[in-house]
C-alpha positions as CSV (number, residue, x, y, z in Angstrom):
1,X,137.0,143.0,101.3
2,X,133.3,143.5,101.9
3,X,130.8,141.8,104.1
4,X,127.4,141.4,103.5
5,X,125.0,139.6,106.3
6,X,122.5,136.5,105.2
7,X,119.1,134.9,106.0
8,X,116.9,135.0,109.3
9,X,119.5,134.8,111.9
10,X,120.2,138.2,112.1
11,X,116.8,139.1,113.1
12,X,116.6,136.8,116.1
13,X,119.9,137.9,117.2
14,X,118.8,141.5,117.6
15,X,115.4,140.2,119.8
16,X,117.3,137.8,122.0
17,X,117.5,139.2,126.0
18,X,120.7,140.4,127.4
19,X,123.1,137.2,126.9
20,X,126.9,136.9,127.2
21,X,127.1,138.2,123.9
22,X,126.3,141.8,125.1
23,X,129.1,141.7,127.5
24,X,132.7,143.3,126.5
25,X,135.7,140.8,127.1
26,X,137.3,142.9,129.1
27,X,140.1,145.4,127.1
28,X,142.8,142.4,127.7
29,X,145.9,142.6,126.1
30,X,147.3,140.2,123.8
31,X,150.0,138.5,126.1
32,X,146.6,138.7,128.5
33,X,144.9,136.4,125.9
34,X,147.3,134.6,124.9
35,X,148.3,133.2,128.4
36,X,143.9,132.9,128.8
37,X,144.2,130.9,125.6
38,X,147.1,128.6,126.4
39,X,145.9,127.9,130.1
40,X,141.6,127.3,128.6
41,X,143.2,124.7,126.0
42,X,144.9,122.8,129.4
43,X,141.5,122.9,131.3
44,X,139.4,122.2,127.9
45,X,141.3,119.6,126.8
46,X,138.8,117.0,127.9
47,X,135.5,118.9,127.2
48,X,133.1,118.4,124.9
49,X,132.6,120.5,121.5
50,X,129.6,122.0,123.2
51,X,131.3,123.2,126.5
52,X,134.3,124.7,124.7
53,X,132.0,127.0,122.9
54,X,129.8,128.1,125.8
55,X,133.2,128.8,127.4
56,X,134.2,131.2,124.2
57,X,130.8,132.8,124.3
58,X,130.9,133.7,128.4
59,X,134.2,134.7,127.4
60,X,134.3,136.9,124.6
61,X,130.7,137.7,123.8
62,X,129.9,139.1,120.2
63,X,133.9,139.4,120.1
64,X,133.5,135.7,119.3
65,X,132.4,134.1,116.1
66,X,132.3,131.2,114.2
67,X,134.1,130.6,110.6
68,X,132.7,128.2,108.4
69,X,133.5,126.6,104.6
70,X,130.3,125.5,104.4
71,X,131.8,121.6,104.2
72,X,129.1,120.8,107.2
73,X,127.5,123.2,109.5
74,X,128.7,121.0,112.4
75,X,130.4,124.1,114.4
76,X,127.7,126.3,113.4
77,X,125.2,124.3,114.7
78,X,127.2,123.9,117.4
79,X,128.0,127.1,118.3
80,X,124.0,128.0,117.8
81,X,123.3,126.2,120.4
82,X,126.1,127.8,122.4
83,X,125.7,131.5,121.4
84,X,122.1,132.0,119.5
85,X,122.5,134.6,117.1
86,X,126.9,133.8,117.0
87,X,127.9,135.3,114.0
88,X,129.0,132.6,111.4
89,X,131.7,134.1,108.8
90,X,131.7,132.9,105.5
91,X,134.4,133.3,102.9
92,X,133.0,133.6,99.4
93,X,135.8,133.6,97.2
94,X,134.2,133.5,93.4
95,X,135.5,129.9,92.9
96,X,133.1,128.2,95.0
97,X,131.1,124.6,93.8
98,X,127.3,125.8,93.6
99,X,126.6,123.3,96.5
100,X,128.9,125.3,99.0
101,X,127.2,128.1,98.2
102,X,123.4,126.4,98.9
103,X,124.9,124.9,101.7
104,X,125.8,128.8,102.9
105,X,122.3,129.7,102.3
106,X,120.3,126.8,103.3
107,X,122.4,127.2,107.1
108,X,121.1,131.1,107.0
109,X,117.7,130.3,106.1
110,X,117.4,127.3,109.0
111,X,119.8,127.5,111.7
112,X,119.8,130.3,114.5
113,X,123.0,132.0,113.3
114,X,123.5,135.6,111.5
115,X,125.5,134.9,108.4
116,X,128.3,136.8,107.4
117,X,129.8,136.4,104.1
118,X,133.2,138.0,102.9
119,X,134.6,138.6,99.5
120,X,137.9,140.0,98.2
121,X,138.8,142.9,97.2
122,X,138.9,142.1,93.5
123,X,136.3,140.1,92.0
124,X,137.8,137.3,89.7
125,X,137.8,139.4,86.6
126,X,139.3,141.8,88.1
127,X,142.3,139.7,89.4
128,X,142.4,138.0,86.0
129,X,142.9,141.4,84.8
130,X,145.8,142.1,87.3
131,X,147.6,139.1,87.6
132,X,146.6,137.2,84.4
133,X,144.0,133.7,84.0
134,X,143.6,131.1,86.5
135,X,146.0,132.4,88.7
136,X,145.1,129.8,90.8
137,X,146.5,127.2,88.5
138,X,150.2,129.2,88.2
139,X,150.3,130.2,91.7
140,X,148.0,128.7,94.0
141,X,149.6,130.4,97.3
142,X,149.3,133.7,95.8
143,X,145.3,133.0,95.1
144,X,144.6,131.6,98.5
145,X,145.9,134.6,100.1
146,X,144.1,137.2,97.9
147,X,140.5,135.5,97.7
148,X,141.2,133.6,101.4
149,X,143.8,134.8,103.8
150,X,143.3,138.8,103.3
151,X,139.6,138.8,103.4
152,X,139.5,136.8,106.8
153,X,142.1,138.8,108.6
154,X,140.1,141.9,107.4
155,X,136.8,140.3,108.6
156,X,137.8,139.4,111.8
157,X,139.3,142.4,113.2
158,X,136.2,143.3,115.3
159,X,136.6,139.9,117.0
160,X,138.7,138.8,119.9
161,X,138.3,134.8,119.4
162,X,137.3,132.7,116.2
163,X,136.1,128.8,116.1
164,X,136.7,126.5,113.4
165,X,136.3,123.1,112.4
166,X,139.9,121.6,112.4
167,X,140.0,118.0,113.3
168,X,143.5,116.7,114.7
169,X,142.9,113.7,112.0
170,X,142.1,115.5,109.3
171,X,146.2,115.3,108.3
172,X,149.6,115.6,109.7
173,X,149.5,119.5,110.0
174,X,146.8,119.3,112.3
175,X,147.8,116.7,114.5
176,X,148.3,119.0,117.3
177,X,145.8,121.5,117.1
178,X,144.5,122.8,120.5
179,X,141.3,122.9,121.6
180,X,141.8,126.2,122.2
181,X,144.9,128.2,121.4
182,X,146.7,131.6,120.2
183,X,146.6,132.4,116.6
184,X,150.2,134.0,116.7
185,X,149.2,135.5,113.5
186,X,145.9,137.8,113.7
187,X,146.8,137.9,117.7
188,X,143.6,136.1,118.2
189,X,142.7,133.3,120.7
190,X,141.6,130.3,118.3
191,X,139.0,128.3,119.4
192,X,139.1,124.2,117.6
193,X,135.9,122.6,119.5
194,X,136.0,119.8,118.1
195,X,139.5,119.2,117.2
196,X,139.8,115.7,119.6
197,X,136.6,114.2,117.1
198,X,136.8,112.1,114.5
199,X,135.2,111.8,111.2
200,X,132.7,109.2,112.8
201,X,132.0,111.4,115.2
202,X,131.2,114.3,113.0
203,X,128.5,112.2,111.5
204,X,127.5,110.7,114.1
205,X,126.3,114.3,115.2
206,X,125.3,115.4,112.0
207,X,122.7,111.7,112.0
208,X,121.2,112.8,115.4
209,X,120.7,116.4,114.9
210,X,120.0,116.7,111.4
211,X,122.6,119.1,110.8
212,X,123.4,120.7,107.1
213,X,125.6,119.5,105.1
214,X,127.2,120.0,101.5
215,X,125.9,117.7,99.0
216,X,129.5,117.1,97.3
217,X,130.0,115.2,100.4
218,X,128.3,112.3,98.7
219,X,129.7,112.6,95.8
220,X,133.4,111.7,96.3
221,X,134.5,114.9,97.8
222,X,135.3,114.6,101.7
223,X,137.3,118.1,101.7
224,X,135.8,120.9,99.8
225,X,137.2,123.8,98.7
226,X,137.3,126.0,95.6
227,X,135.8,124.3,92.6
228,X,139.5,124.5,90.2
229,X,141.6,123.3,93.4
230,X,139.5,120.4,94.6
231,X,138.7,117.1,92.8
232,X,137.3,114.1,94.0
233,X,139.0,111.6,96.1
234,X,139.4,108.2,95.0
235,X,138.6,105.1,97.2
236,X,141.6,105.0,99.8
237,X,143.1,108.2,99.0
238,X,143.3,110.0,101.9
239,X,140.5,112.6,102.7
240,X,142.4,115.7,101.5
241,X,144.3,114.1,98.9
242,X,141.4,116.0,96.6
243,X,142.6,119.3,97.2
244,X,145.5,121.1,95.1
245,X,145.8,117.2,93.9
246,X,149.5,117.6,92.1
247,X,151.2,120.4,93.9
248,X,153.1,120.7,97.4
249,X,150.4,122.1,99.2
250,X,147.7,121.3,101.4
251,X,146.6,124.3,103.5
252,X,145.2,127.7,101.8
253,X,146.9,129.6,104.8
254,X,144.1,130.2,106.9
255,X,145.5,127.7,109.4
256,X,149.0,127.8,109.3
């Protein structure tokens, strides 16, 4: 895994004044943060998106960032406004659409976040090399967790809390997400902001403040992922019913 940082944000980060995000956490240990966790999604249950994250940034500091599939930059934006400077992390996984990939750079170039973009180990020819062609297409869980899951766990291991963009309506699996929770996994508090929203919500957001978004979003795809695992959605499919269209899946593994 390798990390490279992108666009303008990291310069304003380094100028800003002493903020929260130059304050340690606090050394807790992990049942410490998990019982913060658990008892911050009880009180922030009723906050807005906005709140949550200034919460995660008094809290954690630069131990906090944001990750983002470049779908919208609704948390980023977000979370700028939170936490200028908040590191927004990126995974590039060498199956992207074009269009994710400008959305990644046009939120670099604009927005007052430092960029941090992730790859995998292997580049894709060398993981056609190792495990054959369009592994994605023979084993889909196996991809996911080379070019998605192993990357992110190694990029956020100088972090104490991460923020995503789960929506509890986005499907079944996410139905319960917390506001704010403890990814059991990484040992991580897991910060959802704006998991109580809807989809009108998200745009009604993205209409006021102008906020990025990916272009394949109007053009029939409502969940984007890698290009070979994503197709569009036809007219009253569900929104994710584009991605590993076919196959019993519908998470990468990032979330669950």
């Amino acid at each position: 895994m390798t990390a490279t940082q992108t666009g303008a944000g990291t310069a304003r980060e380094r100028e800003a004044p002493a903020r929260a995000a130059d304050r340690d956490p606090g050394g807790r240990t992990d049942e410490e943060l998990k019982a913060l966790a658990e008892q911050a999604g009880r009180d922030l249950e009723e906050a807005s998106p906005l709140e949550i994250l200034r919460w995660a940034a008094d809290i954690f500091g630069n131990r906090f960032c944001v990750t983002s599939s470049m779908e919208d930059a609704v948390v980023a934006h977000l979370a700028s406004r939170a936490m200028p400077g908040v590191d927004v992390v990126f995974l590039d996984t060498g199956y992207h659409f074009p269009e994710t990939i400008g959305t990644r750079d046009a939120v670099a170039e604009v927005m007052d976040v430092n960029v941090i973009t992730l790859t995998p180990r292997q580049s894709v020819a060398e993981q056609d090399a190792e495990y054959g062609p369009k592994l994605h297409d023979r084993d889909p869980d196996l991809c996911c967790a080379l070019r998605k899951v192993k990357p992110l766990e190694q990029g956020l291991s100088s972090y104490a809390a991460w923020a995503t963009g789960l929506r509890r309506d986005e499907s079944p699996t996410r139905a319960n997400t917390p506001v704010v929770g403890w990814d059991e996994k990484r040992r991580k508090v897991k910060v959802s902001p704006i998991a109580r929203w809807t989809q009108d919500d998200v745009d009604a957001y993205v209409a006021e403040h102008g906020v990025i978004t990916n272009l394949l979003l109007m053009d029939g795809y409502p969940s984007i992922g890698c290009a070979p695992c994503t197709r569009r959605v036809a007219e009253g499919e569900d929104a994710r019913a584009g991605r590993w269209a076919g196959r019993n899946k519908t998470e990468c593994g990032l979330h669950g």
